[in-house]
N, C-alpha and C positions, 0 to 999 in steps of 0.2 A: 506929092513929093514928101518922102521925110527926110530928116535929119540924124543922122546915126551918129554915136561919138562912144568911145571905148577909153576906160581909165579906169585907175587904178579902183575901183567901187564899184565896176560892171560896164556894163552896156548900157547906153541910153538910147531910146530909140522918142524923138519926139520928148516929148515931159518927164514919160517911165522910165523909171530907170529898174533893170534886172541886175539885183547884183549876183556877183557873185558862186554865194552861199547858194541859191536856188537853181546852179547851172551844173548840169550832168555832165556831159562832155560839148565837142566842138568838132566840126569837119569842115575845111574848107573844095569846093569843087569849082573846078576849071573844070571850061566847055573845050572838047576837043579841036576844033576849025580854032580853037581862039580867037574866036569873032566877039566875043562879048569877056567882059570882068567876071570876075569868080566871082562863087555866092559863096557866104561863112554863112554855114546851118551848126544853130545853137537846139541842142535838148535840153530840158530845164523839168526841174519838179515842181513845176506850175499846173494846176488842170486846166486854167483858162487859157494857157499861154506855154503846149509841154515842147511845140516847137518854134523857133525862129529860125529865117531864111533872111540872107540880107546882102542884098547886092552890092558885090563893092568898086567903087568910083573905079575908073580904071588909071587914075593917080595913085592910088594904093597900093604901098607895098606891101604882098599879100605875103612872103616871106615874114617880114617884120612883123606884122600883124599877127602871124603865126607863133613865131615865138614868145610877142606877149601874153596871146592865149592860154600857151602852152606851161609859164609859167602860174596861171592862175587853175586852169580845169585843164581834166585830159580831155585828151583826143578820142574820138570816140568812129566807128563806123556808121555810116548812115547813109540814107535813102533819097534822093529826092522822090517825093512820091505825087503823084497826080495831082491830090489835093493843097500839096505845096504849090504846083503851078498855076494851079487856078487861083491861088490865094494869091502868087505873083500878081499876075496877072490883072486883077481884080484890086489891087492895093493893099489889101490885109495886111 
């Protein structure tokens, strides 16, 4: 389990904090059935770190959430891709 937290400095996921500066854009994706919480996928000009995936509580308002995004990085299109899920999956 981590701990995610978003302010005004970036994302913190755990100890790390991403600010910012090194974030490319953001997508948020809802599951169709809406059976589960949306995930916010962060792109970032990190090479260790160029994606983040990050599940959110389903307390979260992911509207709200959106608009604070939106005022720091744009919105960008993106993928969930295979190796996203396994890294779900897997805890990454």
């Amino acid at each position: 389990e981590h701990f995610f937290q978003l302010s005004e400095k970036g994302l913190s996921i755990g100890n790390r904090l991403y600010p910012f500066s090194i974030m490319h854009s953001f997508s948020m994706f809802e599951h169709i059935d809406g059976d589960k919480p949306p995930l916010l996928s962060i792109k970032t000009h990190s090479l260790f770190s160029p994606h983040l995936i990050v599940p959110l509580d389903e307390n979260i308002n992911a509207d709200m959430m959106y608009a604070f995004l939106f005022a720091y990085i744009d919105e960008g299109e993106h993928e969930v891709t295979l190796a996203d899920h396994i890294a779900g999956w897997l805890g990454l």
